[in-house]
C-alpha positions in Angstrom: 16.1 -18.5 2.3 15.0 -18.5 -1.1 17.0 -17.4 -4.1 14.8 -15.0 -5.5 13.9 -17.4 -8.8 10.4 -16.6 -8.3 10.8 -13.4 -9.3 11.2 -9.6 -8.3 8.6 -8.2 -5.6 8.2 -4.5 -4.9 7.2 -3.3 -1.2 5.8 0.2 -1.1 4.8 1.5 2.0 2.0 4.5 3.3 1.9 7.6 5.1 3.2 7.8 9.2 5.3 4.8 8.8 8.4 3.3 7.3 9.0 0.2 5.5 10.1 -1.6 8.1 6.9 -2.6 8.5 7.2 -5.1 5.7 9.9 -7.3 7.6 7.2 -10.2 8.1 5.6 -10.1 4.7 9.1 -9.4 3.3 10.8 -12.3 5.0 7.5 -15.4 3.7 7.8 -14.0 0.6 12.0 -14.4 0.4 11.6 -18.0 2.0 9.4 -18.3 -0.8 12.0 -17.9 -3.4 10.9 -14.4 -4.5 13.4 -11.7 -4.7 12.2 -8.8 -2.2 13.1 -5.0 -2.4 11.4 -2.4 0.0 11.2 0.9 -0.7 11.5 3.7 2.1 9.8 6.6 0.7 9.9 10.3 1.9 6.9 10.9 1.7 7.6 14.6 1.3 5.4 14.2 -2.0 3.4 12.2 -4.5 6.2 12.8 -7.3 9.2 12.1 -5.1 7.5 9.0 -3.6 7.1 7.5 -7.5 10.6 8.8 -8.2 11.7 6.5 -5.3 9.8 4.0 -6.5 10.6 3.4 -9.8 14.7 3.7 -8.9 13.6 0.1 -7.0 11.9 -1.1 -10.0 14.6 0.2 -12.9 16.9 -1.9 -10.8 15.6 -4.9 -11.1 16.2 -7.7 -13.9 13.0 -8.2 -14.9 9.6 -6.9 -14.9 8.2 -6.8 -10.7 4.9 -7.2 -8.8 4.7 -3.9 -7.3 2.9 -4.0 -4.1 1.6 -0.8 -2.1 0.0 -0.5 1.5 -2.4 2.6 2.1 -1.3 5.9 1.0 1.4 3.6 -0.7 -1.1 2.5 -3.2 -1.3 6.1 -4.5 2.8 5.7 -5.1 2.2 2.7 -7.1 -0.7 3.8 -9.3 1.4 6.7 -10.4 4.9 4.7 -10.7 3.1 1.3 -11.8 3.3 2.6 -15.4 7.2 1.9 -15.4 7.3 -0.9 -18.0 9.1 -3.1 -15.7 5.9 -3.6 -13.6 4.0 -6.5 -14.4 1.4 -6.6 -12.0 -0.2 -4.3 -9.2 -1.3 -5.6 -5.5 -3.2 -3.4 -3.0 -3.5 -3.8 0.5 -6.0 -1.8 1.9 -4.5 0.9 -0.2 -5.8 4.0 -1.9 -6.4 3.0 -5.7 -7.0 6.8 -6.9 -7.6 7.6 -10.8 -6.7 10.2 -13.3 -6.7 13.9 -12.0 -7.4 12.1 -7.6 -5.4 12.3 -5.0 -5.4 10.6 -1.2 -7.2 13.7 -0.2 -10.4 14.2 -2.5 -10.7 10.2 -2.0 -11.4 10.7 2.0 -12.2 14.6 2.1 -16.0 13.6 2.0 -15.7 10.8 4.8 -17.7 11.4 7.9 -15.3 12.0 10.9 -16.5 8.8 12.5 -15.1 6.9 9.6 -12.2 8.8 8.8 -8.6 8.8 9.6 -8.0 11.2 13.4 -5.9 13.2 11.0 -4.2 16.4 13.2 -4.4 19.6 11.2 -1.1 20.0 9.3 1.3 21.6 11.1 4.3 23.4 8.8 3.3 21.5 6.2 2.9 18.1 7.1 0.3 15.7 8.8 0.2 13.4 11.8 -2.0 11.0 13.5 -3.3 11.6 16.6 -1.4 9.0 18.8 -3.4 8.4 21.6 -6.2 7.3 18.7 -3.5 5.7 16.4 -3.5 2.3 17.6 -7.0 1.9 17.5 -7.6 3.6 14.2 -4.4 2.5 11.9 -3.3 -0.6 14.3 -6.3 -2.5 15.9 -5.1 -6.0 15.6 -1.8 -5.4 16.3 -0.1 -6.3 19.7 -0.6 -3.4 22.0 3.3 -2.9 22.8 3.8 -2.3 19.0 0.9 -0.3 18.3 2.2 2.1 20.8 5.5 1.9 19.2 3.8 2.5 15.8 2.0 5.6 17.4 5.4 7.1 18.5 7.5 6.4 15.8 5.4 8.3 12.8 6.8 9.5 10.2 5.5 13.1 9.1 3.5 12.9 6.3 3.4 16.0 3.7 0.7 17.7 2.6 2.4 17.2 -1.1 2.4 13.5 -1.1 -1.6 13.7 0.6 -2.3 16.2 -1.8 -0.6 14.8 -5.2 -2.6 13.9 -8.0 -2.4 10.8 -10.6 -1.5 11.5 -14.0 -2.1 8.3 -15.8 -3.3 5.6 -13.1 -1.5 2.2 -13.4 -4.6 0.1 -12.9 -5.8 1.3 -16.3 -3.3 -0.7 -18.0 -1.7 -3.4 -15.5 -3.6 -6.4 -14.2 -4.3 -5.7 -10.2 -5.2 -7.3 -7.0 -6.3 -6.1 -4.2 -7.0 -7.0 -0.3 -9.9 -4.9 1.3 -9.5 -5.3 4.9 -13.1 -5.4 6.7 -11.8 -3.9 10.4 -10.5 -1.4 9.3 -10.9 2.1 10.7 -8.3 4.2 8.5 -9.9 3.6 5.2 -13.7 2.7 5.4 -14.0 -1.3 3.9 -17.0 0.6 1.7 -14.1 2.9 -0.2 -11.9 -0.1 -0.5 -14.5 -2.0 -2.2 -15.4 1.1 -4.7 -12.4 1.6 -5.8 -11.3 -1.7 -6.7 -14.4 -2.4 -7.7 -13.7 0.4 -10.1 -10.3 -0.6 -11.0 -11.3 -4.0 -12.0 -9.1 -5.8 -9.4 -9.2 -9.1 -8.4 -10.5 -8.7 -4.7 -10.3 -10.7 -1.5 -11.6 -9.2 1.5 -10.4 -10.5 4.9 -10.7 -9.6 8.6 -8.3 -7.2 10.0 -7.2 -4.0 10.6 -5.6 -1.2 8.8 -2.1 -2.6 9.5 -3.0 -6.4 8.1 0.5 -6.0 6.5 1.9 -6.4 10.3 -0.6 -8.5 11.7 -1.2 -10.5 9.5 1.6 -10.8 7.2 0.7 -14.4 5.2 -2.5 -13.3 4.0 -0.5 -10.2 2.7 2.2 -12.3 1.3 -0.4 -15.0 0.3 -2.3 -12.3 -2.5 1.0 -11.5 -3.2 1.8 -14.8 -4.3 -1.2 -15.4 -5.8 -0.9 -12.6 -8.0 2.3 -13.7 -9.1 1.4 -16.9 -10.2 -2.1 -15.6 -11.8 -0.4 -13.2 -14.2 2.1 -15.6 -15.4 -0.6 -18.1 -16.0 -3.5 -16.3 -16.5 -6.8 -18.4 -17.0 -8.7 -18.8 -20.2 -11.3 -16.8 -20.8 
């Protein structure tokens, strides 16, 4: 395993899952030498979520690539202004600015592109699981997929719904991973808004859940990111 001398990585997961999801990317990127902290957030809201988030980043020793995953990429655009954050990486996340949320970013999608979102129910949102491993999980092994579908995590309308104050992107270099196959967030949103932003973009096959399977190219931008913002090139 490595010693965590390449430095402090940040893994922030999205809506109707856990971080557990991160074991693979978590587990190339620690036998890479990097030091690797997950971040299991309630998702009960927006401001709780970057409260999580930056108790994981105050706690490490020096500044972190903060990495986010979906709804997770909301989570680090409002908590990537913590000055210990050195760098931003999205993977297939929302990248929302000042005065967004997840919400206005998808509420004009048509319902063939969009996420088979239920209607809330007591205040909190859930994926239709008989279309969830299709939808959030299409390259993933069937078994899991299923798993995935049954093991949501409820999602609250607060943390959909919350908006960015001052967007990280604005002021932190970023990368980001736009995911071509994937039927949660439309490839065509994922290129506007880090277009947008600015990122440095790769776009790769895959599905929503590239994180799970396909956890090198995730760790691989990851990486790459590290080393590009401690040695960036010359202009």
């Amino acid at each position: 395993m490595g010693d965590g001398s390449a430095g402090p990585v940040v893994l922030v997961h999205g809506g109707f899952v856990d971080g557990s999801g991160w074991q693979a990317v978590y587990h190339q990127l620690t036998n890479d030498g990097y030091s690797v902290s997950v971040v299991q957030n309630p998702t009960l809201s927006l401001a709780g979520d970057a409260d999580a988030t930056r108790r994981v980043i105050d706690a490490q020793s020096e500044p972190v690539i903060l990495v986010g995953h979906s709804y997770g990429g909301a989570v680090i655009t409002e908590a990537g202004t913590d000055p210990n954050v050195k760098a931003l990486v999205y993977i297939a996340a929302f990248m929302p600015d000042a005065g967004e949320s997840v919400q206005t970013l998808i509420a004009d999608l048509p319902p063939e592109t969009g996420p088979p979102i239920l209607p809330p129910q007591d205040g909190f949102l859930l994926l239709d699981r008989a279309k969830f491993p299709q939808a959030f999980a299409g390259d993933v092994d069937a078994e899991l997929a299923e798993f995935m579908a049954n093991s949501q995590v409820p999602w609250g309308l607060e943390a959909a719904g919350g908006t960015i104050s001052e967007p990280a992107w604005r002021s932190k270099p970023s990368w980001y991973l736009v995911t071509t196959d994937d039927r949660m967030i439309p490839p065509s949103l994922q290129r506007e808004m880090s277009k947008r932003a600015g990122a440095t973009v790769v776009e790769t096959p895959g599905s929503h859940s590239i994180y799970v399977s396909q956890p090198g190219v995730v760790a691989d931008l990851v990486e790459r990111a590290a080393s590009e913002v401690e040695s960036p090139a010359l202009a």
